[in-house]
N, CA, C and O of each residue as an XYZ file, in Angstrom:
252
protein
N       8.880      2.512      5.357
C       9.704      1.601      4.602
C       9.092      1.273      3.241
O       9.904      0.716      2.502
N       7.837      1.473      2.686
C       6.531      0.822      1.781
C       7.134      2.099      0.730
O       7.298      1.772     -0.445
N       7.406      3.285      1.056
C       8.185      4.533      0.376
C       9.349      4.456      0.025
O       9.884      4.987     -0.949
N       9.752      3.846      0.741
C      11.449      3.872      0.433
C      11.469      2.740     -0.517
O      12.133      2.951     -1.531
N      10.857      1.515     -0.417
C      10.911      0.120     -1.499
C      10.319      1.067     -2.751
O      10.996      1.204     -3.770
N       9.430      1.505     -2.651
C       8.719      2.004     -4.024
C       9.322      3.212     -4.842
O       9.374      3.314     -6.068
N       9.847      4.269     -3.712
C      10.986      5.002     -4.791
C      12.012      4.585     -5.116
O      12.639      5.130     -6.025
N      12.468      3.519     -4.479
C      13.783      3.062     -4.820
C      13.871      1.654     -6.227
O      14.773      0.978     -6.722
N      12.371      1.782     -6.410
C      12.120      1.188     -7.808
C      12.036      1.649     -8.726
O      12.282      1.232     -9.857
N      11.491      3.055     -8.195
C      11.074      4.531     -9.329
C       9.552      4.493     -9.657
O       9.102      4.955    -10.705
N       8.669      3.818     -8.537
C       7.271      3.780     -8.742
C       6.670      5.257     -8.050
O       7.014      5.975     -7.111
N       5.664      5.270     -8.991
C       5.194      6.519     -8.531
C       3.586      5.727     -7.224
O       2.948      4.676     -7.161
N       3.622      6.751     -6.630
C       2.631      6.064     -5.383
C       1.912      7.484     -4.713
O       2.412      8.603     -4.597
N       0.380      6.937     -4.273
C       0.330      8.061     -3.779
C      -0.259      7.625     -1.756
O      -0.960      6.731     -1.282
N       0.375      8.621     -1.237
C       0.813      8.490      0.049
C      -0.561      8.589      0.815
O      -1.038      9.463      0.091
N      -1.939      8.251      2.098
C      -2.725      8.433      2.156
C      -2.453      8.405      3.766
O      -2.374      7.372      4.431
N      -2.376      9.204      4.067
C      -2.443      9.504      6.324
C      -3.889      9.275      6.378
O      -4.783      9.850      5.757
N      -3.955      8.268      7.292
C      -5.092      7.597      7.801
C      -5.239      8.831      9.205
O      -6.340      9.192      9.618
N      -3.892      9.349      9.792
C      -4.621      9.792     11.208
C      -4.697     11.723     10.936
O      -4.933     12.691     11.659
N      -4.340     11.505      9.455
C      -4.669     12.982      9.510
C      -5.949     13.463      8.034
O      -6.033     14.538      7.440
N      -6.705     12.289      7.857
C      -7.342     12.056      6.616
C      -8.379     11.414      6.655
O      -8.318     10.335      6.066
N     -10.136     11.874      7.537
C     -10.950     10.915      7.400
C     -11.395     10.118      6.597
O     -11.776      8.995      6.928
N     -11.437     10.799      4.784
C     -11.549      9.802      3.791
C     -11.085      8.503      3.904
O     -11.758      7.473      3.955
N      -9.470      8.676      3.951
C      -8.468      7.830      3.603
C      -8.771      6.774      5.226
O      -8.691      5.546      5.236
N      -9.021      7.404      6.124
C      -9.031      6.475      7.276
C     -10.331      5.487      7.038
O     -10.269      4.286      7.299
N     -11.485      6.106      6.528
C     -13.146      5.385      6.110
C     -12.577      4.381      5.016
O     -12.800      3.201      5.288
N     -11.902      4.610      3.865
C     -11.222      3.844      2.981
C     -10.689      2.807      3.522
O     -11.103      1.764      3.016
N      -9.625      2.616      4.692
C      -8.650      1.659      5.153
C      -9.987      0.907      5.869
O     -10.208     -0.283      5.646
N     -10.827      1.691      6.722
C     -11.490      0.371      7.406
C     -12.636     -0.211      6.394
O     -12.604     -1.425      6.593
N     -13.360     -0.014      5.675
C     -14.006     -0.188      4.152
C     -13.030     -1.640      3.777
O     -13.529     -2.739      3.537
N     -11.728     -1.377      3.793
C     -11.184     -2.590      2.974
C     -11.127     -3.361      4.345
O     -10.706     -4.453      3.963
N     -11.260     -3.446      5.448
C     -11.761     -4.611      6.454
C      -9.981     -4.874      7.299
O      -9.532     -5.935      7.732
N      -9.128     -3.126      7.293
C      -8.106     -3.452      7.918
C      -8.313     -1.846      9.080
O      -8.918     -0.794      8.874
N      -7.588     -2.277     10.150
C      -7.341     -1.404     11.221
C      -5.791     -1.038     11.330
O      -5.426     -0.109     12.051
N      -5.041     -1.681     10.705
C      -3.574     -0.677     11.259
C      -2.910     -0.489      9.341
O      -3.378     -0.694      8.221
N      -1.758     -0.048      9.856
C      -1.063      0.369      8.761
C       0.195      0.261      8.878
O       0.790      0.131      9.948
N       0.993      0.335      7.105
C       0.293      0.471      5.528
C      -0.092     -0.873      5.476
O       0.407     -1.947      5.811
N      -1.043     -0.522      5.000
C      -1.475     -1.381      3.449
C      -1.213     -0.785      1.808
O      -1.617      0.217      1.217
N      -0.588     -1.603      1.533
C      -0.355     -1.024      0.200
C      -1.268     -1.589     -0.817
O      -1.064     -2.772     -1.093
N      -2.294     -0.950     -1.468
C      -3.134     -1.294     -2.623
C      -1.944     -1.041     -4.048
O      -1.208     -0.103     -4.358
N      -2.277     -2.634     -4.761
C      -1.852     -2.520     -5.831
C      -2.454     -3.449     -6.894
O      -2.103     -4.624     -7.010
N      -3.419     -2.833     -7.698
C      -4.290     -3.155     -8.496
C      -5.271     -3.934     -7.522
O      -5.792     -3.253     -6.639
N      -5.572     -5.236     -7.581
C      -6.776     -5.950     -6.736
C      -5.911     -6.551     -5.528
O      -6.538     -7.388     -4.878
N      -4.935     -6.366     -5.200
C      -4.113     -6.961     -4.112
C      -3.818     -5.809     -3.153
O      -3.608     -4.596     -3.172
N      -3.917     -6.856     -2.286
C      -3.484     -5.332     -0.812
C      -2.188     -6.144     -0.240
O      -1.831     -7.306     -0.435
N      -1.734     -5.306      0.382
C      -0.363     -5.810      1.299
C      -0.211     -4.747      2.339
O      -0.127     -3.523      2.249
N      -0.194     -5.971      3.846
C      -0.645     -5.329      5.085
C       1.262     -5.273      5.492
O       2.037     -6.219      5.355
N       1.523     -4.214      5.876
C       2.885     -4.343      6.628
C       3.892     -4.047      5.242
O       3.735     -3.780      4.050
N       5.317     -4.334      6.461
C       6.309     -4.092      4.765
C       6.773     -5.445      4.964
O       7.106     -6.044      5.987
N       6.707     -5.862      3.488
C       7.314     -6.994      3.404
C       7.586     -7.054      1.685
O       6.788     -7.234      0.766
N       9.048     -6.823      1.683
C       9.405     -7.019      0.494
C       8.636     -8.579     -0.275
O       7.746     -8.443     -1.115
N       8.887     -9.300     -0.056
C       8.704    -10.525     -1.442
C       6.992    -10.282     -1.361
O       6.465    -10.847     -2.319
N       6.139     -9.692     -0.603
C       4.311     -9.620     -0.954
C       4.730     -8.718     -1.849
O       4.116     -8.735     -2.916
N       5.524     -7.997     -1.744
C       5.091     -6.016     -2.425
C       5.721     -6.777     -3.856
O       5.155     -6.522     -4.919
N       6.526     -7.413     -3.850
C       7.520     -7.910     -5.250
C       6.146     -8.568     -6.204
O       5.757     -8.197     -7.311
N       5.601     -9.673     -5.315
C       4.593    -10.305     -5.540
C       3.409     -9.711     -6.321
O       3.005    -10.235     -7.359
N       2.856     -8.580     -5.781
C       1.955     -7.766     -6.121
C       2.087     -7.110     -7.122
O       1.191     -6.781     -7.900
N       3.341     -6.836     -7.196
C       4.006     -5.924     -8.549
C       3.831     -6.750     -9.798
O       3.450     -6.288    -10.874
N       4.102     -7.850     -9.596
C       4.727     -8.729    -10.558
C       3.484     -9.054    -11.269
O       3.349     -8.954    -12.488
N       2.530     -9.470    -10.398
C       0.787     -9.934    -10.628
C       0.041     -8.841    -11.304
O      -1.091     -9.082    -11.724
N       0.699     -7.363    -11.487
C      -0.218     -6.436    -11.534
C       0.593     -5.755    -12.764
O       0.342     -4.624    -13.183
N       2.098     -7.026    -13.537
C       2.867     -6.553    -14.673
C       3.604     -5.101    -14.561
O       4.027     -4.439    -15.509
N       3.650     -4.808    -13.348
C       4.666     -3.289    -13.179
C       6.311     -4.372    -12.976
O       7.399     -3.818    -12.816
């Protein structure tokens, strides 16, 4: 759903599989989370989908 909000804004994003990607999985627990998405956007993270955080984050980060 974190894909579908973000193309349907026309943001470009890049996609990171935690269960097929040890980097990206060492990365997610590094930032002190165990499930997924989290969406990193600039110094803000957002756990889950939830439109008004992701709006939030956008807004804080001037996109």
């Amino acid at each position: 759903m974190v894909k579908v909000y973000l193309s349907q804004k026309g943001l470009e994003f890049t996609e990171r599989n935690v269960s097929l990607d040890e980097n990206a999985r060492d990365d997610l627990l590094s930032l002190g989370y165990r499930s997924t998405p989290v969406t990193v956007i600039d110094d803000q993270k957002v756990v889950g989908y939830s439109p008004p955080k992701l709006e939030e984050a956008l807004q804080a980060a001037g996109i």
